[in-house]
C-alpha positions, -999 to 999 in steps of 0.1 A, spaced: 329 -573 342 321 -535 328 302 -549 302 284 -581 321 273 -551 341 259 -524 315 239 -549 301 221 -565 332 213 -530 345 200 -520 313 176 -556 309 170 -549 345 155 -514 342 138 -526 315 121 -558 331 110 -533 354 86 -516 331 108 -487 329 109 -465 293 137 -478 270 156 -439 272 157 -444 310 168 -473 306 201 -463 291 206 -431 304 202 -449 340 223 -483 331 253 -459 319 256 -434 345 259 -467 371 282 -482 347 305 -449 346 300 -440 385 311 -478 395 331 -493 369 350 -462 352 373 -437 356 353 -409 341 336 -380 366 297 -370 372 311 -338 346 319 -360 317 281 -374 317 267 -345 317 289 -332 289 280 -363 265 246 -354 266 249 -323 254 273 -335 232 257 -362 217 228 -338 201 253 -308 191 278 -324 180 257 -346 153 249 -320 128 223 -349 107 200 -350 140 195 -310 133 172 -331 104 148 -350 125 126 -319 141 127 -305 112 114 -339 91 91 -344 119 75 -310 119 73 -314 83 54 -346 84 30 -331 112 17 -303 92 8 -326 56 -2 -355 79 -26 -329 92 -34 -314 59 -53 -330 35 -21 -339 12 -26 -380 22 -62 -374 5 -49 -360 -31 -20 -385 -29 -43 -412 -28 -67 -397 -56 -39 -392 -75 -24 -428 -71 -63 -446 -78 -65 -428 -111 -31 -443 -120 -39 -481 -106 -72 -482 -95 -87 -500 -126 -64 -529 -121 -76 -562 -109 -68 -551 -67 -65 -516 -79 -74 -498 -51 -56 -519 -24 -21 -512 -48 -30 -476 -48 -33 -476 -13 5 -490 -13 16 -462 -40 2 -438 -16 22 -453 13 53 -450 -10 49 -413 -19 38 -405 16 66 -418 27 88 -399 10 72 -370 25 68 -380 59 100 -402 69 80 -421 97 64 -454 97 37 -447 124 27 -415 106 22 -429 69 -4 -458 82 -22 -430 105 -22 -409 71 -32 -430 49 -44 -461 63 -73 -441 82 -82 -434 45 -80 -462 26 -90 -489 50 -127 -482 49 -123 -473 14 -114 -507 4 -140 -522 29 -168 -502 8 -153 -514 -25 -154 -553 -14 -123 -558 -2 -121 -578 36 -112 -555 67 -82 -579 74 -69 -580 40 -71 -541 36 -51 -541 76 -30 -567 66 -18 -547 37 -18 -512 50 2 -523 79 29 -535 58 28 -510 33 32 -482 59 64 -496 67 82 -481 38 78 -452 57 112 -456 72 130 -473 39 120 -451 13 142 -416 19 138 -390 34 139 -412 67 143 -402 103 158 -441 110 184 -437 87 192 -403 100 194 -417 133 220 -445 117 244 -417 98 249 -403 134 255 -438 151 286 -442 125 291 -413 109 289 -423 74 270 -399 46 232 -392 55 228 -382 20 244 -420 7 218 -439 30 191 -417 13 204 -428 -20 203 -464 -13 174 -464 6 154 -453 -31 155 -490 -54 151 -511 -23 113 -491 -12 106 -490 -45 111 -531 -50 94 -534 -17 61 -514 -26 68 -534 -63 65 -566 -49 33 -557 -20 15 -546 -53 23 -577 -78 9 -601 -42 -18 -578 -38 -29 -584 -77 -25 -620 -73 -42 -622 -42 -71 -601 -57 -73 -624 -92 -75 -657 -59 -102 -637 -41 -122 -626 -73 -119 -587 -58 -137 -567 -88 -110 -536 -103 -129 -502 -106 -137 -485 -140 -106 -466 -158 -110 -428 -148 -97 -416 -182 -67 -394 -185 -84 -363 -173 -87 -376 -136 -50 -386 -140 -47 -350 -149 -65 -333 -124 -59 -356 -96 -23 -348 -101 -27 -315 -101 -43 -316 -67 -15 -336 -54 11 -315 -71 21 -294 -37 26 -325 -21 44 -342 -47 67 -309 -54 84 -321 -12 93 -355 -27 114 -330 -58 128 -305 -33 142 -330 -6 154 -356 -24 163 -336 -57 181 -313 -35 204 -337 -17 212 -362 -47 221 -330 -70 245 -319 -46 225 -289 -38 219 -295 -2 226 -318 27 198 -334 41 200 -310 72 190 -284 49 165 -300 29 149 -312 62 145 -272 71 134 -266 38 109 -291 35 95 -280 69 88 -247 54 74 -258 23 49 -281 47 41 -253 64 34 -232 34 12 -256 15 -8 -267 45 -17 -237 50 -14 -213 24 -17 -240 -5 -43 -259 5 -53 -243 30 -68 -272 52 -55 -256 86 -51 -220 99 -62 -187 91 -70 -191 56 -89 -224 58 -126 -210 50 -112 -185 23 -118 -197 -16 -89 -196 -39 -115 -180 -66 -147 -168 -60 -177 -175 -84 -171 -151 -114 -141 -137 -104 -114 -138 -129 -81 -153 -128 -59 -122 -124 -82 -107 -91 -81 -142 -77 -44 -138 -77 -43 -106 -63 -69 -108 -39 -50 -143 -29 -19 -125 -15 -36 -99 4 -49 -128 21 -19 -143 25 -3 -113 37 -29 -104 61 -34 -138 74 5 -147 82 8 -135 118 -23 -149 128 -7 -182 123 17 -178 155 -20 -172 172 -38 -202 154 -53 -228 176 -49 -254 148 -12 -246 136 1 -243 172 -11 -277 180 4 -291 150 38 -275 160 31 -285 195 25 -323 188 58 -320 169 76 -306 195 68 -330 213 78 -363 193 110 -348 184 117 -340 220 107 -376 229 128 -394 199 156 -366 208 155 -377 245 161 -415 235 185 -406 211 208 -386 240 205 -414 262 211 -442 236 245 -422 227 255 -420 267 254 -458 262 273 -459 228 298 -437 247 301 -463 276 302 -491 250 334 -474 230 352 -462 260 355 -498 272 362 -511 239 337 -535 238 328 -535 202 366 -536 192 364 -566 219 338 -580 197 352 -575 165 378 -594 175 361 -625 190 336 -628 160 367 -622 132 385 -650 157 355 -672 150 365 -671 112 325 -665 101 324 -658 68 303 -622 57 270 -642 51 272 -661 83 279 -627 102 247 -609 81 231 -641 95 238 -635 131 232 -599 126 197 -606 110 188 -629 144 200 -600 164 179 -571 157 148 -593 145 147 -606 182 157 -568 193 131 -551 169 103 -574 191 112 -554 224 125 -518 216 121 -488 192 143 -488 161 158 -456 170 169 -468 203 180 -503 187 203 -489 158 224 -464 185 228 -493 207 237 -522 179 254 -502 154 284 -492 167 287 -530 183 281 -541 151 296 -514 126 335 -522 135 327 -561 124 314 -551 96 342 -533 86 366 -556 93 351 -586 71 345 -561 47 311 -556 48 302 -520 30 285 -500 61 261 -484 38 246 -519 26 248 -528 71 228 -500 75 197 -506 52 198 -544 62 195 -529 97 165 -504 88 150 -534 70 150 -556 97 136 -523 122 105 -522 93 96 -560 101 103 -548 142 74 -522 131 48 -555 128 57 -574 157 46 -577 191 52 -561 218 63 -529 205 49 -530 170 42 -493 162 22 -500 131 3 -526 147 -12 -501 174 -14 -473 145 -38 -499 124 -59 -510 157 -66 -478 164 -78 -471 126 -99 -502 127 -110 -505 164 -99 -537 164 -78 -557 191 -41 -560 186 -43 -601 177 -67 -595 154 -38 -566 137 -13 -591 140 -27 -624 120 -42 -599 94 -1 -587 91 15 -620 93 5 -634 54 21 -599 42 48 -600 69 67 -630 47 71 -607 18 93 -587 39 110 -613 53 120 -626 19 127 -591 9 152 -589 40 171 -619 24 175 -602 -11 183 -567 7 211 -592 28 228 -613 2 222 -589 -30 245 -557 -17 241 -542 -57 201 -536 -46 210 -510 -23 247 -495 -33 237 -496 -72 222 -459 -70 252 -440 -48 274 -458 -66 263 -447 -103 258 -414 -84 293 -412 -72 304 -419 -111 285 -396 -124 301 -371 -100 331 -382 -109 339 -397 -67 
């Protein structure tokens, strides 16, 4: 009866138009006033304790504010420079770079939504200059900008650690192989697409624009080192590497490259000026210009637009916990557990069912929300046939990358229509050809565990776990 009722009110709510956070927060507190024991007092005190209590979720303002300030920045720009003189003279070259950007953007960012704005508001009319058509350069950005949430750092899989308390720092490590056989296998259909299509490859830049380009990228490229070389040497936890990297964003933005703030118009080296006065005239600068950053029109909106996402995402999060909390105290995924292990399904039959589940779920409501709901429904199950929750959870951030592309709530589809200025149906059939490579990705990711528990396994051994 408790749990016939949660879930009406929740579908309910959300029939009526009302935002998915609402949604839960207001389905629970009925569920709890009519149907439980608990007082007005114990509602209040698992919302606060849902966000302090969850020292990994410390990680997500921090990631977010991170990605704000190089999303911002012109980091996207001199990753993609840097990727096009490493693939760019390939048949389809510039459309593969495009998805190399994506993949070290991502490990910069975290977010889906902000590695197509980043990049794909680049490289979109880029490829339409070079030849390539609008829907084909859509089609492929779209999907590419999924990795966004597969390849670590990741605010999803953040969001997962706290739903079940396994290791943050273990779903980073298995998130690595499987984004990097994802953005393999965009780029080996993109070159055959572009041999089909006859799309002409650009002239090799030499190894002096490889050089240089990197070079340019090299603050950028230094995050990728810091976070993740951090947490998989045992340095950090991703908490901390999430405030560092936030730091290090902030820093390069503005002091680096210097495409916000104070020091935006200010040359790194004047015309005849030598190396050594450069340097020192460069810190001066820097000294001089830091407090004018907490008065800077351009860095206080960046921090601002932060704020706000991660007060948005933290809000869901609170409420979607409040509903966990209703679902545990009932026992309804121990009830669950139980009836699906009664039904004698095998592992792959369950991985089936749980594939079904969240593809029809990631169609309706934002992965964040989806995982705190589903995963500790679905995490006990797992357990029980044996299932290894790390592999459970990057089947389930899989299948919220393919929710990313499709109607209604497709993030990346609005992202990419609001780049191109095209309608949403025209987004979605220039998605859908890519769209199978991630569905047959998902089915390799399900039914080939070693994909995604090779690396913290061999990382485990090598620490001697």
């Amino acid at each position: 009866m408790t749990t016939a009722a949660l879930f009406i009110l929740l579908f309910a709510c959300m029939l009526l138009g009302m935002p998915i956070a609402l949604s839960l927060g207001l389905s629970s507190i009925a569920t709890i006033l009519f149907f439980s024991s608990d007082s007005l007092a114990s509602i209040a005190l698992k919302l606060f304790e849902s966000l302090s209590e969850h020292y990994t979720l410390l990680a997500i303002p921090f990631f977010i504010l991170s990605s704000a300030f190089l999303s911002t920045g012109g980091v996207a720009k001199r990753i993609i420079r840097f990727a096009l003189s490493l693939v760019g003279h390939i048949r389809g070259g510039i459309a593969m770079a495009s998805v190399m950007a994506c993949m070290i953007f991502a490990a910069v960012s975290g977010s889906s939504p902000a590695t197509v704005a980043a990049i794909g508001s680049i490289v979109i009319v880029g490829m339409v200059k070079a030849g390539y058509p609008e829907s084909f350069a859509a089609g492929v950005i779209t999907n590419a900008g999924t990795l966004g949430i597969l390849i670590p750092p990741s605010i999803v899989m953040l969001v997962y650690a706290a739903a079940t308390e396994v290791s943050a720092a273990r779903m980073f490590m298995a998130g690595f192989i499987p984004g990097l056989l994802m953005g393999l296998i965009l780029m080996i259909a993109i070159y055959i697409a572009a041999r089909i299509k006859n799309i002409p490859a650009q002239p090799w830049a030499g190894f002096g624009e490889i050089i240089a380009a990197g070079g340019a990228a090299f603050g950028g490229l230094m995050l990728i080192i810091i976070v993740l070389g951090s947490i998989y040497g045992g340095i950090a936890s991703p908490t901390e590497a999430a405030a560092v990297s936030a730091v290090y964003a902030f820093g390069v933005a503005i002091f680096g490259y210097r495409d916000i703030g104070p020091m935006k118009h200010v040359p790194w080296r004047k015309s005849g000026e030598t190396v050594g006065a450069a340097v020192g005239r460069n810190i001066g600068q820097i000294i001089l210009a830091a407090p004018k950053c907490v008065t800077d029109k351009e860095v206080n909106k960046v921090v601002l637009d932060a704020a706000k996402v991660s007060i948005m995402l933290l809000f869901i999060i609170a409420n979607a916990m409040l509903f966990a909390h209703v679902l545990t105290t009932e026992r309804i995924p121990h009830h669950l557990a139980e009836l699906i292990v009664g039904w004698g399904l095998p592992p792959w039959g369950f991985l089936v069912v749980v594939n079904i589940l969240l593809l029809a779920a990631g169609n309706f409501m934002e992965p964040s929300a989806i995982l705190l709901i589903m995963a500790p429904i679905l995490f006990p199950i797992a357990l029980k046939l044996g299932i290894d929750p790390i592999h459970l959870g990057i089947i389930m951030v899989v299948n919220m990358e393919i929710g990313m592309l499709t109607p209604p709530v497709g993030l990346n589809l609005f992202v990419t229509a609001g780049i191109t200025g095209r309608s949403i149906g025209w987004v979605i059939k220039a998605a859908l050809p890519w769209l199978s490579l991630l569905l047959i990705f998902l089915i390799i990711i399900t039914y080939i565990p070693q994909v995604s528990l090779f690396l913290p396994e061999f990382l485990d051994k090598l620490h001697g776990y």
